[in-house]
Steps between C-alpha positions, in 0.01 A plus 500: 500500500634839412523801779178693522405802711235710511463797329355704817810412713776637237672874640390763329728702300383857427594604143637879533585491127700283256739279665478669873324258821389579791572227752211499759442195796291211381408117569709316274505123513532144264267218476512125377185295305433153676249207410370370808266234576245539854569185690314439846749506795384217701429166309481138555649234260307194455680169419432121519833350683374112515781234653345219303171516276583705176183497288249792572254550215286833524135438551373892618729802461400825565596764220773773519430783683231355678397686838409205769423470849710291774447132448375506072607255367764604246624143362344200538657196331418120427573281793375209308877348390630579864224286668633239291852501575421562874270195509821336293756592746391410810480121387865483338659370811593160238654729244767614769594148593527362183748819429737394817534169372642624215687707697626225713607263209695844306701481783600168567623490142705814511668357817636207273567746153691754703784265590499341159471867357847611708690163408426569159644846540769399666639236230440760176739672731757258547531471150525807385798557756650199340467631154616812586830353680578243191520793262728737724720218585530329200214598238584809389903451458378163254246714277792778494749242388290349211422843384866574477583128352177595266718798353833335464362226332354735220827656472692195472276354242469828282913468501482208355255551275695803392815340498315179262433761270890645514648172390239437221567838362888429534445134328274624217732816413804202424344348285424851309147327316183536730254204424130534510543263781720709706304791426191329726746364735611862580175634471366263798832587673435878495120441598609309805754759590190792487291255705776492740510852531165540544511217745770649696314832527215352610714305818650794596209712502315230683802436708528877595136480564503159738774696702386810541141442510339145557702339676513805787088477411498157649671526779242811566222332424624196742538746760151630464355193425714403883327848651156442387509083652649679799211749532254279422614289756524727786170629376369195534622442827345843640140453325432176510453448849286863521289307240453216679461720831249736356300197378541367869339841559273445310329203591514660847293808378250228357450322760345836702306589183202374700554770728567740181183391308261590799691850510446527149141381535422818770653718201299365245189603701589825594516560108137464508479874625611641192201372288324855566657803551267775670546882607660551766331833567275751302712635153562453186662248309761506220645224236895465558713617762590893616838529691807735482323733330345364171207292400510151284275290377793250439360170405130524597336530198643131443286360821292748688161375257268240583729152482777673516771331691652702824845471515694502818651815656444681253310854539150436397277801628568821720244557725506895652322549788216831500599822529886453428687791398657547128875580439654550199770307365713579165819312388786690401836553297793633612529782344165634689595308822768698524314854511243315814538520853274372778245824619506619126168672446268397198160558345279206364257526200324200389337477158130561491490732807483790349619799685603298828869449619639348837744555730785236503840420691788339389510221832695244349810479231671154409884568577604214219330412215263172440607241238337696226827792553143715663439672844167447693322786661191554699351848552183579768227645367190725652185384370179566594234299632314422224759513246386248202887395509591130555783280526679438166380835290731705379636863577766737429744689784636819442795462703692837622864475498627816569270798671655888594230711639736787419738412179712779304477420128637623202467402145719210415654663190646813704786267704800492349718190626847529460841300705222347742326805577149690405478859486224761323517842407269714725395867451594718759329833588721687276427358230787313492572137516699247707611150447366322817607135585182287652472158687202298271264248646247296332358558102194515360348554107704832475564650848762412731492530876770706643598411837759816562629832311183661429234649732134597402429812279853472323469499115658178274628602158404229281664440184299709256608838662 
C-alpha cells in the first residue's frame, strides 16, 4: 500500500507571490492502508480426539453461521458401525490367545536361529581372514611374479622370432635369387614378428596394469571383503541377542494384553461421546477453525455435509460464545511492519457502511515473521452495540504512523542538499536573502517537515524566484 494522508492535515503554506512561502504551524502526519478481517476474541475449537473408534459418519449438522442455544445439537453422527465393533470387542478374549501362541512358538525358534545365525557369522569370518592372510603372505608376491614371467616370456619369444627372420634374410640374400617359396616363408616370418610386437605390447600394458592396479585392487578388496565379515560379525553379535531379547519382551507384553485389551475396551467406550457434538453455551457457530489471527475453512468442505466422514483432531467448527467482542486482524509484509508499533492509532471503514469509521489500536505486532515471510497483527476496535458487523467480514485500517500536532513544513523542492547537509534560502526583512541550513524530518507528496532552522512566519524561496 502506498503512503496516504489526508488532505485536511497537510501545513498550510501561504502563497505571498511566485516562489515565496509562508511557513505557518500545522498537523502533519503519514498513514498506511491495511486489509483486515473482524475475528471474535474469545472462541472455542471443536475437535473429535477418539483413542480407538475412527469412523464417524454425519447424520445432522447444523449450517455455518448458525446462532444456537447451550446443549443444540450441532453434529450428530451414525453410531450404527460402533455398536458393532463394541458388541465385537468385548467377546475377542480367543483372538488374544491364539496371538500369544504365536508369540510363544516365534520365540522358541529364534532362541535356536540366533546361535546358528552367530556361528554362521562367525565362520564367513574365519575365512575371509584366511583369504586375506594367504594373499599377503604368499598370494600377491605369486600373481606379481607371473605377471613379470608373463612379460619376459613375450620378450624372449619376439627375439626369437625376430632373430628367425635375421637368419632367413641372411640365407636368402646368399643365394642372390628369391623363390616364390621363400617369398611366403618370409612373409609368414615378418607376420609373426608384427604379432609379436603386438603381443608384447599387449603383456606389458597388461603387466603394467596387473602391478599397478589389480593386483593392489585385490588385496583391497580382500581387506574389505575381511572388514565387512568382521562387521557383520560383531554386528551380529550386538543385535542378535537384542532380537531375541526384544522378542522375549515381547511375549512378556502379550501375555498382559488381557490387562491391555480391557484398558482399551474403557477407551473404546468413552469414544461413544463424540457421536454428537452440542453447544456448549448460547453463540454462533462457524465451519473451520479461527486461531492466531485468521480464519480457515481448511478441509471442511471435504466432510462437514451429511455422510461426511469426521476426521480426528482436526478443527471442524468454531463455536463463539454471545456477545464476544470483534478485533481486527491483518497480516503483514515487512516493509509495512516496519513503520508499526504497538499503541499506533488507526481508523476502520468497512465496505457498505457508508459514512461510519471506528476507532482502532495497534495491541499486538508479530516480532518474526510466519512461514509465509508475513507478520500477524491484531488491532481493537470500538463498535457499537448494534453494529451489523460479524466475525469474518472484512474492513480496512487507516493506520497513523507518524502524527505532529505542530509540524514546520516547507515545500520539498526549496531544500537544497549538499556534503550531508540541507539548507534553503529564506527572505529576510530587507529584502534580502540568506542561505539557512535546516535539520529535516519526515516527507510527504511535496512538503517536508523541518525539525530545526526555521521558525513560523519566515518566508522559503522556492525555486521559481
Amino acid at each position: 500500500m502506498k503512503l496516504i494522508s489526508y488532505a485536511a492535515s497537510c501545513v498550510v503554506i501561504t502563497s505571498l507571490n511566485a516562489g515565496e512561502h509562508t511557513v505557518q504551524e500545522s498537523i502533519f502526519e503519514k498513514t498506511i492502508d491495511l486489509e483486515a478481517t473482524f475475528l471474535p476474541t474469545e472462541v472455542t475449537v471443536l475437535k473429535i480426539d477418539p483413542q480407538q473408534w475412527s469412523s464417524y459418519l454425519i447424520q445432522q449438522l447444523t449450517a455455518h453461521g448458525s446462532t444456537v442455544k447451550k446443549g443444540d445439537i450441532l453434529i450428530k453422527c451414525d453410531p450404527e458401525d460402533y455398536q458393532k465393533h463394541l458388541a465385537e470387542t468385548e467377546k475377542g478374549i480367543s483372538a488374544r490367545k491364539i496371538a500369544l501362541a504365536r508369540s510363544v512358538r516365534e520365540l522358541a525358534d529364534l532362541e535356536i536361529t540366533t546361535l546358528r545365525a552367530l556361528e554362521k557369522q562367525r565362520v564367513s569370518l574365519e575365512r575371509a581372514e584366511e583369504s586375506l592372510a594367504y594373499f599377503t603372505n604368499t598370494g600377491r608376491a605369486l600373481e606379481e611374479e607371473t605377471a613379470r614371467e608373463r612379460l619376459d616370456s613375450a620378450e624372449r619369444s619376439l627375439s626369437y622370432y625376430e632373430e628367425e627372420l635375421k637368419q632367413l634374410l641372411k640365407m636368402y640374400e646368399e643365394d642372390g635369387v628369391t623363390e616364390e617359396t621363400e617369398e611366403i616363408i618370409l612373409k609368414r616370418q615378418y607376420s609373426s614378428v608384427k604379432a609379436a610386437k603386438f603381443a608384447l605390447k599387449k603383456t606389458k600394458l597388461s603387466t603394467a596394469w596387473s602391478l599397478k592396479k589389480s593386483i593392489p585392487y585385490k588385496t583391497t578388496d580382500l581387506q574389505a571383503g575381511f572388514d565387512d565379515s568382521t562387521l557383520a560379525f560383531e554386528t551380529a553379535e550386538l543385535n542378535l541377542p537384542r532380537i531375541l531379547d526384544e522378542k522375549r519382551l515381547s511375549v512378556a507384553k502379550d501375555k498382559r494384553n488381557d490387562a491391555i485389551a480391557d484398558e482399551k475396551l474403557v477407551e473404546l467406550k468413552d469414544d461413544a461421546a463424540f457421536f454428537t457434538i452440542t453447544a456448549p453455551a448460547d453463540g454462533t457457530v462457524y465451519y473451520g477453525e479461527i486461531d492466531n489471527g485468521s480464519w480457515s475453512l481448511g478441509e471442511t468442505a471435504k466432510f462437514l455435509m451429511k455422510n461426511g466422514s469426521l476426521p480426528s483432531k482436526s478443527a471442524l467448527m468454531t463455536f463463539v460464545p454471545t456477545a464476544t467482542p470483534l478485533a481486527l486482524h491483518s497480516s503483514i509484509g515487512q516493509d509495512k511492519r516496519l513503520l508499526l508499533k504497538i499503541g499506533n492509532a488507526a481508523t476502520a471503514t468497512v465496505e457498505g457502511l457508508i459514512d461510519q469509521a471506528f476507532k482502532t489500536q495497534l495491541t499486538q505486532l508479530d516480532q518474526i515473521p510466519d512461514g509465509t515471510g508475513n507478520y500477524q497483527t491484531s488491532f481493537t476496535v470500538e463498535l457499537p452495540v448494534d453494529s451489523p458487523i460479524r466475525g469474518g467480514m472484512k474492513g480496512n485500517i487507516e493506520v497513523v504512523t507518524y502524527h505532529n500536532e505542530k509540524a514546520l513544513t516547507v515545500p520539498t523542492s526549496a531544500i537544497t542538499k549538499k556534503n550531508g547537509k540541507s539548507t534553503v534560502e529564506v527572505k529576510l526583512a530587507d529584502g534580502k536573502n540568506e542561505s539557512r541550513e535546516i535539520t529535516t524530518g519526515q516527507s510527504m507528496d511535496e512538503n517536508t517537515e523541518v525539525l530545526t532552522g526555521l521558525t513560523v512566519d519566515q518566508v522559503v524561496l522556492t525555486p521559481e524566484s
